[in-house]
N, C-alpha and C positions, 0 to 999 in steps of 0.2 A: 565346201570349206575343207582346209587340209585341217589335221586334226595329229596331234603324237600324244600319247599313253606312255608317261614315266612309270615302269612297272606294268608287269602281264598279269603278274597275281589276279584273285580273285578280283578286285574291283574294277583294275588294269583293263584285263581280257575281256569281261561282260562288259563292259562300260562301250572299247575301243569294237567288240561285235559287235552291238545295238549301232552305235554308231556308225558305223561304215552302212548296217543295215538300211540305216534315212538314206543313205546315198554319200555321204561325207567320205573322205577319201582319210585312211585310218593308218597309221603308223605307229604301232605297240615296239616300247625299247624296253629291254632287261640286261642286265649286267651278268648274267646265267647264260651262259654260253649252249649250256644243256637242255636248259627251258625252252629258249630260240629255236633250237636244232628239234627236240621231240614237237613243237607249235610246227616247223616247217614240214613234220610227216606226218602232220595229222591227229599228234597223240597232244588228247589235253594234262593242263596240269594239276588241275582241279576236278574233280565231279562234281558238275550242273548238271540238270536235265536239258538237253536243247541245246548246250554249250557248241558241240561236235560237230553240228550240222551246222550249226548258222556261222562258225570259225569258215568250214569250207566252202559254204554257199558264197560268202565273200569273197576268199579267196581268190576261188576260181572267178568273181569277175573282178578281180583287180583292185577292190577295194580295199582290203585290207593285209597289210605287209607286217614283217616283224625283222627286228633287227637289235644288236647287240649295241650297234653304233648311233652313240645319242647323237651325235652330230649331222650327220647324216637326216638321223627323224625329226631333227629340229630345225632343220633348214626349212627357209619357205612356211612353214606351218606360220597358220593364223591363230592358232592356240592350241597352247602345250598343258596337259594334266598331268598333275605331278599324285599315283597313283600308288605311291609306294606305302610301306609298313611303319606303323607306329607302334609298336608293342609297348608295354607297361616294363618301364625302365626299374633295373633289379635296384631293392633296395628301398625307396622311396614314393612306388606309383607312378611317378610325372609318366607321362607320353615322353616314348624315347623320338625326337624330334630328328635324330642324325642323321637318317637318309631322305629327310625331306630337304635336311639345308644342304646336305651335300647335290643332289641333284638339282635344289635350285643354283646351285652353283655353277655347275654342269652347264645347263640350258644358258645361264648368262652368257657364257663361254662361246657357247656353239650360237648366237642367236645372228642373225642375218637382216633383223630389220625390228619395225615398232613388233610388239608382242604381248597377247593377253598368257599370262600363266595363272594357269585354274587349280587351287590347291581339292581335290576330289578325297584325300586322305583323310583321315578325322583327325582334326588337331586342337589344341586348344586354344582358347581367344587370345589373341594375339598376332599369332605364329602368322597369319600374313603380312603383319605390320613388320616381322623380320624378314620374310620373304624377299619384302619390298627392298629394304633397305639392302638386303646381298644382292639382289639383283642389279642396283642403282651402281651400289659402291663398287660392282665387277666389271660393269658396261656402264659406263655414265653417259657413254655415246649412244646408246639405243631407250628407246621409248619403250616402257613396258609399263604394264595393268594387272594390278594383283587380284583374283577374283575366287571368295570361297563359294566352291559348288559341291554341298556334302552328299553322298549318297546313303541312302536311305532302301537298301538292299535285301532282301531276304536272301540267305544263303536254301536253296532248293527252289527259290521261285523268285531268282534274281531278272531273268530275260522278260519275265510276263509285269514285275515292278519296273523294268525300267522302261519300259514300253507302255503301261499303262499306268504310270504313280499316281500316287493321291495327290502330290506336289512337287515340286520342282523349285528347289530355292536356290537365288542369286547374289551372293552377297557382295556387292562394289557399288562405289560414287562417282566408277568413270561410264561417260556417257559412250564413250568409243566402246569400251570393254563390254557394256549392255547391248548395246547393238549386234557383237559380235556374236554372246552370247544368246542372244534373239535366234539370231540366223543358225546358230547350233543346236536349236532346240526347236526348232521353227516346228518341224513334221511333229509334233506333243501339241503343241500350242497352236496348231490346226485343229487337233483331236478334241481341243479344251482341256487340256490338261494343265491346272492351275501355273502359273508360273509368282514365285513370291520373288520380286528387288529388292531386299534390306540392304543396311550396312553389314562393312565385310564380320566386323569383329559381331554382328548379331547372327548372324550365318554358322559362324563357327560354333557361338553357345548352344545354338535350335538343334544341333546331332545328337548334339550330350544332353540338352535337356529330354529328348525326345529319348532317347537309349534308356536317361533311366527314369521318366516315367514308363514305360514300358516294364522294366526290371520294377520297379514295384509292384505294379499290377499284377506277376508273376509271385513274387514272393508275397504279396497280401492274401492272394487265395489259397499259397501254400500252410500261411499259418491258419487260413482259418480251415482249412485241411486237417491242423494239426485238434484244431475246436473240434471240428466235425468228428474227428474219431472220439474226444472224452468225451461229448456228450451224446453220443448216438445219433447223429445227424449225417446226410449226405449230400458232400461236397457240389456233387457236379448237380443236383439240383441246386444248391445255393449258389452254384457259379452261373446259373439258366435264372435263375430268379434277380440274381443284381445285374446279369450282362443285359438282361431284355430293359432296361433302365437306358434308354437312348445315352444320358448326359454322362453313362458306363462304359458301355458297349460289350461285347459278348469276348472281342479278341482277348490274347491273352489271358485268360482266366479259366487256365487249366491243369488244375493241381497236377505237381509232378517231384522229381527229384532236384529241382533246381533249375536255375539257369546257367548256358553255358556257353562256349563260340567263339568269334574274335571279336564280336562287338561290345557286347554290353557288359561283360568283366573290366577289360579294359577302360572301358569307356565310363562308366563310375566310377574305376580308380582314379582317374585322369581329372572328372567331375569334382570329386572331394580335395585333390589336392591342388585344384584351381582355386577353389571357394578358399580354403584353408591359406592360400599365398595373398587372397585380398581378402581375408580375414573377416569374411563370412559364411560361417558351418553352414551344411547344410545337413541337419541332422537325421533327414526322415532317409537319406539316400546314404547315411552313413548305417544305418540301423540296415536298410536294406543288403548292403552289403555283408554283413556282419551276419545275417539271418539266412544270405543265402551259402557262403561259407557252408554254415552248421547243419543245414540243409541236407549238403551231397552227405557229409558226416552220417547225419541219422537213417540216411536213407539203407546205405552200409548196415548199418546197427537194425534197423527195419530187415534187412532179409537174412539177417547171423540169428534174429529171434527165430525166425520161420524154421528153423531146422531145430528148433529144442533145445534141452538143456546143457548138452553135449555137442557144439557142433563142432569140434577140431576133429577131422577125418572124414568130413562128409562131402561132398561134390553141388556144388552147384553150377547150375547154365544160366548165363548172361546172355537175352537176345537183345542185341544190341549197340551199339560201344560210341556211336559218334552221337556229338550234343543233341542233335534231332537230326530228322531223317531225310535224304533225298541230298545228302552231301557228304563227303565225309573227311571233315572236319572235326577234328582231336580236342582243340583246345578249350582247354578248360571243363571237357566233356565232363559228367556225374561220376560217369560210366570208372571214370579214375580212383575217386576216392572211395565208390563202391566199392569198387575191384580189391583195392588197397584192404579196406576194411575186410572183407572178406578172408584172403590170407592173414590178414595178421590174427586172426581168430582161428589159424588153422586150418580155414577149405580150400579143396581143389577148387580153382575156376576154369572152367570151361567155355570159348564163347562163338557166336555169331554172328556177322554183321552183313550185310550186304556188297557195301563201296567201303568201311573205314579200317578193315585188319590191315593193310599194311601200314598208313596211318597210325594206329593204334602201336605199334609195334614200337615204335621211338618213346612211347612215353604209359608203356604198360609195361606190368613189371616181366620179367624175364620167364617167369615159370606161367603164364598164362599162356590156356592150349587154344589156339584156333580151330576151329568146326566148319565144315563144308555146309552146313545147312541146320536150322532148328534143331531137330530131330536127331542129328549125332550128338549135337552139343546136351542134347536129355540125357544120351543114351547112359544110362548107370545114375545119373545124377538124384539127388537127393529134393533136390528145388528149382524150379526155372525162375528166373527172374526177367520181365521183360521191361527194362529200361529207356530203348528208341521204341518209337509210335512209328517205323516201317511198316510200310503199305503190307509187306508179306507177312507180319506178325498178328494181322486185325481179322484173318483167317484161317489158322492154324487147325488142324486134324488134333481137337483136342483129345481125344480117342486114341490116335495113332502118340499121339507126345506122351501121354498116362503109359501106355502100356511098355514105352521105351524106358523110362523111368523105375528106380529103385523106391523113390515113396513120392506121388503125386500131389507133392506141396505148389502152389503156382504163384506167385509174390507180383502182385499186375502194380508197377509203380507209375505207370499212365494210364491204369483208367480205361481199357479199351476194349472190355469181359465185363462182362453182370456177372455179378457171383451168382446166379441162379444156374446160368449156362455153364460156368465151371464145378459149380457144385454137381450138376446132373451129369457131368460127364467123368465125375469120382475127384475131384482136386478138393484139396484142402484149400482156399483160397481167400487171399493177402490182398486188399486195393490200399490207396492211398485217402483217408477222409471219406472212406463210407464204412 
């Protein structure tokens, strides 16, 4: 199948690799001229794990290409994914929908025969039913099939979900269009990898609903994180105690500073002010939102306590900075309002991150020092705080971090230290709900 990728971005790129990967013949378009040009030498735009290799493994055999010019990648394709951004429009939540309608405009434009166009973006219900209709009213001469197909992504273990998901959903009522997408999904549905047909507008709800039961299950263990500290309980037993509960399950349930990323902020904002336009609340996912807010806030306040009475002049290190670990992806990260809170009490920050300091750098405040490693970021510091759950943080010379350090406070807000083990190794030590 010929195959184009409206957007390279993160869904763009994974989606249009994997793909080329079955064998499909892959055409990723960006309007980023710079994107294009660093994708043509090899340089990604994103950090995945796997992303780099499996870009050039394609490459080189000719399956997959990249180009500025939508016309060009829409010709002849058998189905176009329109892979672009919805961000949370300022002011009111809705999903800012403009570069979804602008590039379905685009593709009407450029289209050369009948055409399935696959909205991969998370949008809300509707949004293909307009799809449809600019499509129509651009090209009333060509035959086109509106199809939501959401992705269901983890950002650091994108290549291995989309390769093996738990599901696969299709949402249209054209039979031409399911076939097509049959055959684009064939090598999954060889593996048995579920494939769900609904309607298009139940397709679109299933991302959002799933985004934010996920975001509760996050923020319910957070609060009861918050139980577990007044009453002397420990969380991550009581998160092993309800996850071993099959009708539970074990994911997500892992006390922490919040949730953050490009899916599930957005995508509850998007959720509530859907419900709120067809004028039914949905109250448990409004409280979610509101809870995880307060969340990053306290977390902040959580490590300005750890330095005593007095902490204007003291130094902490932030190991940490992107939402979770193995991408590094800024948005909406903890690691922000931690940070915030911090200065605005006064402390030096200091920090470390693996993939997300430059990242970080657009949307952290100005006077925050970047660290080549753990260990500088201690050096002098008053308190570490470890924020990402980074593979290289679950290891640390807590021996060699103590003795770099001016008073060995350690503020673990994931969980990833027994305070026995920090306490033997001299740390005054801070978890989350134990």
């Amino acid at each position: 199948m010929r195959i184009t990728m409206i957007g390279s971005g993160y869904v763009g790129l994974v989606s249009g690799a994997c793909f080329a990967d079955f064998g499909h013949a892959v055409c990723c378009v960006d309007k980023d001229a710079s994107k294009i040009e660093a994708l043509h030498a090899g340089r990604m735009p994103i950090y995945e794990p796997g992303l780099d290799q499996l870009v050039a493994s394609n490459v080189a055999a000719g399956r997959l290409t990249f180009t500025t010019d939508l016309a060009a990648g829409v010709a002849g394709a058998d189905a176009v994914f329109i892979a672009v951004g919805t961000p949370s429009r300022r002011g009111d939540g809705h999903a800012d929908l403009s570069y979804v309608y602008a590039a379905t405009e685009e593709i009407a434009r450029a289209a050369t025969g009948p055409l399935v166009v696959v909205t991969k973006s998370t949008v809300p219900v509707g949004t293909g039913d307009r799809v449809e209709e600019i499509l129509r009213d651009t090209r009333p001469d060509i035959e086109f099939a509106v199809v939501s197909n959401p992705e269901f992504l983890r950002e650091g273990a994108a290549i291995g979900d989309f390769k093996r998901p738990d599901r696969i959903v299709i949402g249209t009522d054209d039979e031409r269009a399911r076939e097509v997408m049959r055959e684009i999904y064939r090598p999954l549905y060889l593996g048995e990898s579920p494939i769900l047909f609904t309607g298009r507008r139940t397709s679109e709800l299933t991302k959002y609903a799933a985004n934010a039961f996920l975001a509760t299950k996050i923020t319910f263990i957070n609060e009861m994180a918050n139980l577990c500290e007044a009453v002397g309980a420990d969380v991550k037993d009581v998160a092993r105690g309800i996850g071993l509960d099959n009708r539970i399950g074990r994911k997500f349930l892992h006390a922490g500073p919040g949730y953050g990323g490009s899916c599930f902020p957005k995508d509850t904002l998007a959720l509530l002010k859907t419900a709120e336009d067809f004028d039914t609340p949905v109250h448990v996912v409004e409280a979610v939102v509101k809870v995880n807010d307060a969340r990053k806030r306290a977390m902040g306040r959580k490590v300005v306590a750890a330095l005593g009475d007095d902490p204007r002049g003291k130094t902490v290190a932030i190991l940490g900075l992107t939402f979770k670990p193995n991408t590094d992806d800024m948005r909406d990260a903890p690691s922000i309002a931690i940070v915030q809170s911090l200065m605005d009490a006064g402390v030096t920050v200091r920090a470390f991150d693996p993939e997300g300091a430059e990242a970080a750098k657009a949307v952290m405040p100005a006077a925050l020092v970047y660290c080549r490693d753990p260990y500088e970021a201690a050096d002098g510091a008053d308190a570490v705080a470890i924020v990402t759950e980074w593979d290289a943080f679950r290891a640390l010379d807590l021996g060699r971090l103590k003795d770099t350090m001016k008073a060995p406070v350690l503020v673990d807000l994931r969980n990833i230290y027994e305070r026995q083990d920090a306490e033997r190794a001299g740390f005054s030590y801070s978890a989350v709900g134990r």
